[in-house]
C-alpha positions in Angstrom: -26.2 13.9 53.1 -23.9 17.0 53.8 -23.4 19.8 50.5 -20.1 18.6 50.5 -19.2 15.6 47.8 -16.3 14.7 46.2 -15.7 17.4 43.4 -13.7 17.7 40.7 -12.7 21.2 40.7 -10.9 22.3 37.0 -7.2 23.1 38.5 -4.5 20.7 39.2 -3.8 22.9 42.1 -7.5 22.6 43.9 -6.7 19.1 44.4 -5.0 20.1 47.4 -9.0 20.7 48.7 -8.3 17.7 50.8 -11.4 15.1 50.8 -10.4 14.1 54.3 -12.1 17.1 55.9 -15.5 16.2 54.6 -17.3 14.4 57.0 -20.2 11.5 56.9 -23.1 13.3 57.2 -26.1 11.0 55.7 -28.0 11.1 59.0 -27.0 15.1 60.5 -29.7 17.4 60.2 -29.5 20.9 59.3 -31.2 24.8 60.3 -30.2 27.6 58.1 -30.4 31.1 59.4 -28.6 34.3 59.6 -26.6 33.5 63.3 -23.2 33.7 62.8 -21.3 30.5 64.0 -18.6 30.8 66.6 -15.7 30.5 64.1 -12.7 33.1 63.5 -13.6 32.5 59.8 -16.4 34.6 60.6 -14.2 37.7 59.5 -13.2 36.1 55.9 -16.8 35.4 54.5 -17.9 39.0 53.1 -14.8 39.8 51.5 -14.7 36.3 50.1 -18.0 37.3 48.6 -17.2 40.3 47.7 -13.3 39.4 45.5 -15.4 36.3 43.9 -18.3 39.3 43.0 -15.5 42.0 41.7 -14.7 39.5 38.8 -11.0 40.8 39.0 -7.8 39.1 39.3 -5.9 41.3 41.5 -8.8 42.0 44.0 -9.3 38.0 44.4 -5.5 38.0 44.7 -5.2 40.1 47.1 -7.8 38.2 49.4 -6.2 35.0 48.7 -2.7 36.8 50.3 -4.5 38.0 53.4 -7.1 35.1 54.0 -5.7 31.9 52.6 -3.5 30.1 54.6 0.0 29.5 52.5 0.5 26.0 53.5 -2.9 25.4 51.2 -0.4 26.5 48.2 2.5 25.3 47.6 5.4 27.8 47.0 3.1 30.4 47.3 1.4 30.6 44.0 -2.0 31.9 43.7 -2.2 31.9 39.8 -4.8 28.9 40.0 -6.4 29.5 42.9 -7.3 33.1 41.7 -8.5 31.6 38.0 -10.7 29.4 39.5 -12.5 32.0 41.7 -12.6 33.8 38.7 -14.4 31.1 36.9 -17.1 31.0 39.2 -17.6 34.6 38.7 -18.4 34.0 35.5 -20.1 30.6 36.1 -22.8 31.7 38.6 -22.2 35.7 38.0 -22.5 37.7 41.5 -23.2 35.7 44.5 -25.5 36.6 47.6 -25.3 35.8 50.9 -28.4 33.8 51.9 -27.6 32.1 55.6 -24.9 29.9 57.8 -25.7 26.6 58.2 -25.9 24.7 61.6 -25.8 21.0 61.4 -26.0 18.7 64.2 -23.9 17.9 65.5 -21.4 20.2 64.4 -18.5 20.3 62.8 -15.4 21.3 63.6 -13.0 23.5 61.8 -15.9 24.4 59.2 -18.0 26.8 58.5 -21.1 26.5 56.1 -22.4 29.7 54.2 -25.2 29.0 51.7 -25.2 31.5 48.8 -27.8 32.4 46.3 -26.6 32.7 42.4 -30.0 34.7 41.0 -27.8 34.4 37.2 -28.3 30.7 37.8 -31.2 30.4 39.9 -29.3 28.0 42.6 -28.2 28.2 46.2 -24.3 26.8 46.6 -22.5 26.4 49.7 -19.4 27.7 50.0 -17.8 25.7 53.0 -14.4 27.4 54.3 -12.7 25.2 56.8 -9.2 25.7 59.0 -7.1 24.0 61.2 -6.3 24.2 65.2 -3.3 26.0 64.7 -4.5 28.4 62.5 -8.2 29.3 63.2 -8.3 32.6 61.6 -6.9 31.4 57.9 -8.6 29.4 55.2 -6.6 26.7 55.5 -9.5 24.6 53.1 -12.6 25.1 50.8 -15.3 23.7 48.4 -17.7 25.6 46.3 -20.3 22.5 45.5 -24.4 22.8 45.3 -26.6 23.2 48.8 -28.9 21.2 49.5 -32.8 23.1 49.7 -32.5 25.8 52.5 -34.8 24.9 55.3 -35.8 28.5 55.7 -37.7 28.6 52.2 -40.1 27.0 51.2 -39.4 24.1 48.6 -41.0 24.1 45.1 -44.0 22.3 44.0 -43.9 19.0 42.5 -44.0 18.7 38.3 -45.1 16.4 35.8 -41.6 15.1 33.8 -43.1 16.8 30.9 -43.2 20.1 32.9 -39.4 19.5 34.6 -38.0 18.9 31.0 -40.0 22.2 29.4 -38.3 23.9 32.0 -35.0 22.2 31.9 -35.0 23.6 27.7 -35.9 27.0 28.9 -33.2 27.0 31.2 -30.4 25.8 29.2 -31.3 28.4 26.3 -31.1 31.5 29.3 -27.5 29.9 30.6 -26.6 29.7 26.7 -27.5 33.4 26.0 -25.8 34.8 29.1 -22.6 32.4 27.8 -22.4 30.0 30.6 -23.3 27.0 28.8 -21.9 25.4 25.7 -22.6 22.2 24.7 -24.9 19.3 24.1 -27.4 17.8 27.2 -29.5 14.4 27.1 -32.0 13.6 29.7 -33.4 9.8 29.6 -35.7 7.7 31.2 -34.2 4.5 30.7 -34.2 3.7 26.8 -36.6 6.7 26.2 -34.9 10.1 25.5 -36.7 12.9 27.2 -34.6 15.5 25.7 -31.8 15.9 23.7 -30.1 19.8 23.0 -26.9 21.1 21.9 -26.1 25.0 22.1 -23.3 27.5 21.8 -20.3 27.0 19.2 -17.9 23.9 18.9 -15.0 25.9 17.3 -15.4 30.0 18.0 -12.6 30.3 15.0 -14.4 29.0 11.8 -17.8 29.7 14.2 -18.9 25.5 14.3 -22.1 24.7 16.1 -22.1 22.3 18.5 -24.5 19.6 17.8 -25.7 16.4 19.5 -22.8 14.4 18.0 -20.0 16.7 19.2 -17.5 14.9 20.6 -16.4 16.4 24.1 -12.8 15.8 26.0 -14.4 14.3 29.0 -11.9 15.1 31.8 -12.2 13.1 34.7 -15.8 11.7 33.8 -13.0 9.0 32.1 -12.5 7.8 35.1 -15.6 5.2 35.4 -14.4 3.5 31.7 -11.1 2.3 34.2 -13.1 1.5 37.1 -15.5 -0.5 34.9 -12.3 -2.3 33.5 -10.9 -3.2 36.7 -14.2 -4.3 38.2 -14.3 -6.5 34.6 -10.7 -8.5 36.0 -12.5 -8.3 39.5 -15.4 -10.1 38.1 -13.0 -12.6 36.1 -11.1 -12.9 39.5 -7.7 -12.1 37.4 -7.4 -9.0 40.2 -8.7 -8.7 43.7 -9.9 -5.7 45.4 -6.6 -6.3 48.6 -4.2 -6.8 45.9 -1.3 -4.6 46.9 0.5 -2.6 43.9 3.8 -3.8 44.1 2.8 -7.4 42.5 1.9 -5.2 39.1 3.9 -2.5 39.4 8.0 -2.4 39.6 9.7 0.2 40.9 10.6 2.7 37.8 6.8 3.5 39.0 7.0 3.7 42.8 9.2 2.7 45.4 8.4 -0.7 46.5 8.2 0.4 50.3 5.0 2.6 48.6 3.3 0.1 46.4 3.1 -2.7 48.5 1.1 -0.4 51.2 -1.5 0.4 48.1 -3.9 -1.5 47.7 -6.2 -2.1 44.4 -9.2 -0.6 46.3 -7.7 2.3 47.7 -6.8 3.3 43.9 -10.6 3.1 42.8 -11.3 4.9 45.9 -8.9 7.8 46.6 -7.9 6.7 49.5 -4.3 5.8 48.8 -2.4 8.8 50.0 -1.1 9.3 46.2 -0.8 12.8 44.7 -1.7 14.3 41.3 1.3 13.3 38.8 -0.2 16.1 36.4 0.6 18.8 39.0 4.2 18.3 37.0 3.0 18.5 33.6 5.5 21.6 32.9 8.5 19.6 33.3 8.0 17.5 30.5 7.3 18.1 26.7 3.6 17.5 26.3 3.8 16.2 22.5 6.2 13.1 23.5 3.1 12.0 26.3 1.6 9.4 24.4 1.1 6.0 25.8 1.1 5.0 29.1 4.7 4.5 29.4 5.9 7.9 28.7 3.9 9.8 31.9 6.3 7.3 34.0 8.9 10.4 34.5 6.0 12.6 36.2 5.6 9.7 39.1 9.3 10.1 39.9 9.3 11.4 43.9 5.9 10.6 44.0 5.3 9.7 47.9 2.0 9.2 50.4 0.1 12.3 52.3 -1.2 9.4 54.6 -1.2 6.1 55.0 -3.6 3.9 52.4 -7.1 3.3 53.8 -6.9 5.8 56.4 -8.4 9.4 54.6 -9.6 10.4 51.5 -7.9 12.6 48.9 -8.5 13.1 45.4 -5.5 11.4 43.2 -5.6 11.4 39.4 -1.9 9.7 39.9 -3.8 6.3 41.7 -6.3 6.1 39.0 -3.4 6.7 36.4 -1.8 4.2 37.9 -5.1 1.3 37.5 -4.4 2.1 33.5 -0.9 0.7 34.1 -2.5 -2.7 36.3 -4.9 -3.1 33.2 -1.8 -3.4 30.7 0.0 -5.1 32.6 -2.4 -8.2 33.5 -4.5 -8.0 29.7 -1.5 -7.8 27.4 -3.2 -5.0 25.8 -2.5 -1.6 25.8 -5.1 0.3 28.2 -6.5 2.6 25.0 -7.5 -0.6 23.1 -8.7 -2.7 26.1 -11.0 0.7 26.8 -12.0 0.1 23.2 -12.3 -3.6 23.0 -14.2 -4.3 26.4 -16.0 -1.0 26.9 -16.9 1.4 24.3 -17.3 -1.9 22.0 -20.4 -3.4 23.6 -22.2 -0.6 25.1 -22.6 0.7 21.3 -20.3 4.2 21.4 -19.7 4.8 18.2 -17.8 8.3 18.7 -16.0 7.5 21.4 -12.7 7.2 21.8 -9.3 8.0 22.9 -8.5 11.3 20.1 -4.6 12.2 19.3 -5.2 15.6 19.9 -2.3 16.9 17.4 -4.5 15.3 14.6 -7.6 16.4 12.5 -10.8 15.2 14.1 -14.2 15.9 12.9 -17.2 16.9 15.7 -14.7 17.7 17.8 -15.3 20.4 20.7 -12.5 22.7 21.7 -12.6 24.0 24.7 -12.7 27.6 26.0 -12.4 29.7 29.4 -12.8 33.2 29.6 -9.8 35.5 30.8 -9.1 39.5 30.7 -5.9 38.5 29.5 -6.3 38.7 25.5 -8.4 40.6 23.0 -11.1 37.7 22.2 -11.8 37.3 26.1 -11.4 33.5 25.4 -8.6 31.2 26.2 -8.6 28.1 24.6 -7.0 25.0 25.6 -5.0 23.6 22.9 -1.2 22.8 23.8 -2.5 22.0 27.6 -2.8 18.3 27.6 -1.2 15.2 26.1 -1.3 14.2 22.9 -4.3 11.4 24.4 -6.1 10.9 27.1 -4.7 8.8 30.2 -6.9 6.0 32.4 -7.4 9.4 35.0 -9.2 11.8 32.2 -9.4 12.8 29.1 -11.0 10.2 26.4 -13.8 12.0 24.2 -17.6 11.2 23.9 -20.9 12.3 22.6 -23.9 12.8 24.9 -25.5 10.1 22.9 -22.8 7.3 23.4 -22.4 8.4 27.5 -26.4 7.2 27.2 -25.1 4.4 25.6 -23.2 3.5 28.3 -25.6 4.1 30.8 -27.6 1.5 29.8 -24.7 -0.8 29.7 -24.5 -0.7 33.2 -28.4 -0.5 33.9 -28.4 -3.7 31.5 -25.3 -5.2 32.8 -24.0 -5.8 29.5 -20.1 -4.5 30.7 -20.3 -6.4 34.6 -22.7 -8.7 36.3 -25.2 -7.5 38.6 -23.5 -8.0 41.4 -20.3 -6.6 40.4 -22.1 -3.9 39.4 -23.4 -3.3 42.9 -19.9 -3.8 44.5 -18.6 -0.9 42.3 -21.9 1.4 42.8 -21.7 1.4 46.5 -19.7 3.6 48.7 -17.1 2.3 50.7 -16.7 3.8 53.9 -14.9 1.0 55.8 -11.8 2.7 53.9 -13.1 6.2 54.7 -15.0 6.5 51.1 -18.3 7.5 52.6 -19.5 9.0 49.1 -17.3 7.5 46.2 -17.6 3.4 45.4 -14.7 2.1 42.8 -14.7 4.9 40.5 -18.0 6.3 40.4 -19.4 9.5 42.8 -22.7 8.0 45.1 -25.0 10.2 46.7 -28.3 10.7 47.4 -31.4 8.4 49.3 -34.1 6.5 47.5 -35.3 7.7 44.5 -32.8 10.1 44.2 -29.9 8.3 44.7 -27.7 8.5 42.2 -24.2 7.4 40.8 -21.6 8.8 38.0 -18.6 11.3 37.7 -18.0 15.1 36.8 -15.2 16.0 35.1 -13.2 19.2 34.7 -10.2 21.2 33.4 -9.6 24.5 31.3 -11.9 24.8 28.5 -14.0 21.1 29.9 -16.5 21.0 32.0 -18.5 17.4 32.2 -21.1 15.5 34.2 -23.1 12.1 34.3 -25.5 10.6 36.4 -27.4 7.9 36.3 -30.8 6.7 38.9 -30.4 3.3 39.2 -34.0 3.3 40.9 -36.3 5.3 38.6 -33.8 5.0 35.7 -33.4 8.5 34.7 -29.9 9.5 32.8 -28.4 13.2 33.0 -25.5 13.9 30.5 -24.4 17.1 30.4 -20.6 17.8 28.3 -19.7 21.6 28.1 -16.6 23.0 26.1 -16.4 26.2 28.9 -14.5 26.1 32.0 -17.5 25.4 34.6 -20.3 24.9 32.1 -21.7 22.6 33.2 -22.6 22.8 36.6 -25.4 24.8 36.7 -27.2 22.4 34.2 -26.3 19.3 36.2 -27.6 21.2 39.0 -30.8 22.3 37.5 -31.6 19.0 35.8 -31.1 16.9 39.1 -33.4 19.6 41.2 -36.0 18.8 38.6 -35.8 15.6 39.0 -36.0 15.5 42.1 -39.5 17.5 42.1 -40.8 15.5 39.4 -43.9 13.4 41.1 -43.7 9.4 40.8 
């Protein structure tokens, strides 16, 4: 499988890193070596190095303006786009160039550079693509792990006790240099292998996180609505080609949209749908509560591309799959996610928090900036008041293990269902995303789940349906954590079976 995966980068704006230029790669193979391609992008890859290394706004600005095609932001702003650069500055700290990568057969419009974080011990592609017309501008980009170089030599295999010794080690170096926050739990199906918190829940009164922190999961939210519509899939209530307009009226979406959409290409991305929360500022935050009240955000909502026919990453179709569930249960979707999910897979601390309310064990997040005294930005006043069927309900790393074995046990779907919603779709161009849930990886490794991420969140989950293992990693920074995901999945990948 290619470096490139579907990835839930922490800005609204970086949705625009369409998915419909990553290609099906399962069987390509790959050399890496020092060649330079024969791509015009050629000229952008050491000052793209160098503006992410400088850890300074208006140097990474100033790249952006000279490199970066405009038509990949809209009205020009580079505010994001810069922040997030900046966040993997201080995510993997200063990058080196290690090789370009040639796959065959090619691609084209892309060029692959593996980089080598020695802060985080892990090489990362950073994959800078462009268009016909504009062959010398990043017109794209993604910023994702790389798979093992194939000009060095891969690690020797360990025992699991040896993977998780170093897994502790590691997470206790990323905590000390302040990239991780958090709480991690590794299992092996009912049997916890290890289980860690680090780093502070609340930097104000200086709270500890612990293992029952509760964590805004961001995007990671959206498996609890896939499982739910996979649930009226199961109970044949919904079908898979039902088209939206049948649930939805048109104070939602114009009818001429809706009855293009169907119920699959929601759970897949692949209904040319946008990102609703892209137009968060024009409403008042505190009056979005239930369902109902986003509805003014999906006004002029219209398709990038015909359902079925490309991939791009929607929190607005997902949103949307929330509205299905209320509409065909009678329940609101917070208390179906309640009633037919968190109830029998056993999670306790899970829920769906007002966030303009008191809650105990509650994380909040945090992303660095040079913009205040503290160094730290925290994200209160950035969301709704709760969490929407796209993002944004709160869990422990204990219940997300909880729920893990839910599925392995098929106490929430039948095993067949389960399957159907597991597996990648790619008649409708979803080579590495089934209904709801990220799928990659061959044999033993392979692997499903969701990552989740926003300012001050940074979430992922993973689960090996052959040998079993859980990763659950839930960070309060901005990008914390990837590099434990990351290092916890090369482990287990070296661990000998």
């Amino acid at each position: 499988m290619k470096d490139l995966v579907i990835n839930k980068l922490t800005y609204p704006l970086l949705v625009l890193l369409c998915l419909c230029t990553f290609f099906d790669t399962s069987a390509a193979e790959y050399i890496d070596n020092k060649k330079a391609p024969n791509s015009k992008l050629i000229t952008t890859v050491t000052p793209f190095i160098a503006a992410i290394n400088s850890g300074n706004k208006k140097n990474i600005k100033h790249f952006i303006e000279q490199h970066f095609s405009t038509s990949f932001m809209p009205e020009g702003n580079s505010d994001e786009l810069v922040n997030y650069l900046l966040s993997l500055y201080f995510g993997y700290g200063e990058l080196q160039f290690h090789s370009y990568r040639h796959y065959s057969p090619t691609f084209p419009n892309e060029l692959l550079v593996v980089v080598y974080s020695p802060l985080t011990e892990s090489y990362q592609m950073l994959s800078l693509m462009n268009t016909e017309n504009n062959t010398n501008k990043i017109s794209n980009f993604d910023f994702s792990p790389a798979r093992w170089p194939s000009n060095v030599k891969k690690l020797k295999r360990l025992s699991e006790a040896k993977a998780m010794n170093e897994l502790q080690s590691y997470i206790h170096r990323m905590s000390q240099h302040d990239i991780f926050t958090g709480s991690v739990l590794i299992a092996r199906g009912e049997q916890v292998l290890l289980k860690m918190a680090t780093g502070e829940a609340n930097k104000s009164l200086q709270v500890d996180n612990t293992i029952n922190t509760r964590f805004d999961l961001a995007s990671m939210g959206k498996m609890f609505t896939a499982v739910a519509i996979n649930q009226l899939f199961q109970s044949a209530t919904l079908t898979p080609t039902d088209t939206l307009d049948k649930y939805l009226d048109s104070s939602w979406l114009p009818i001429s949209i809706s009855q293009k959409i169907q119920i699959q290409h929601l759970l897949t991305h692949t209904s040319g749908l946008g990102n609703y929360a892209a137009r968060m500022d024009d409403v008042i935050k505190s009056k979005l509560v239930n369902l109902i009240d986003y509805k003014p955000l999906f006004k002029g909502e219209s398709l990038a591309f015909e359902p079925g026919t490309r991939q791009q990453y929607s929190n607005s179709g997902m949103f949307l799959l929330g509205v299905v569930i209320e509409k065909l249960t009678s329940l609101s979707y917070f208390d179906y996610i309640e009633q037919k999910i968190f109830k029998p897979s056993n999670m306790k601390l899970s829920g769906f928090l007002e966030r303009n309310q008191p809650h105990n064990n509650v994380a909040i997040g945090y992303e660095r900036t040079n913009d205040n005294t503290t160094g730290w930005f925290d994200n209160s006043g950035v969301f709704g008041i709760k969490g929407t069927p796209d993002g944004g309900s709160f869990s422990t790393v204990v219940d997300m293990h909880q729920f893990a074995l839910a599925l392995a046990k098929n106490k929430l779907l039948t095993k067949s269902t389960t399957k159907q919603m597991l597996t990648n779709k790619p008649a409708l161009n979803s080579h590495y995303y089934g209904y709801g849930f990220n799928v990659s990886g061959k044999n033993k490794n392979h692997n499903v789940g969701h990552e989740g991420g926003h300012y001050g969140i940074s979430t992922s989950f993973s689960w090996y349906p052959k040998t079993d293992y859980t990763v659950i990693v839930l960070s309060n920074l901005t990008e914390g954590a990837a590099s434990i995901n990351n290092k916890a999945k090369a482990l287990l990948e070296r661990i000998a079976h």
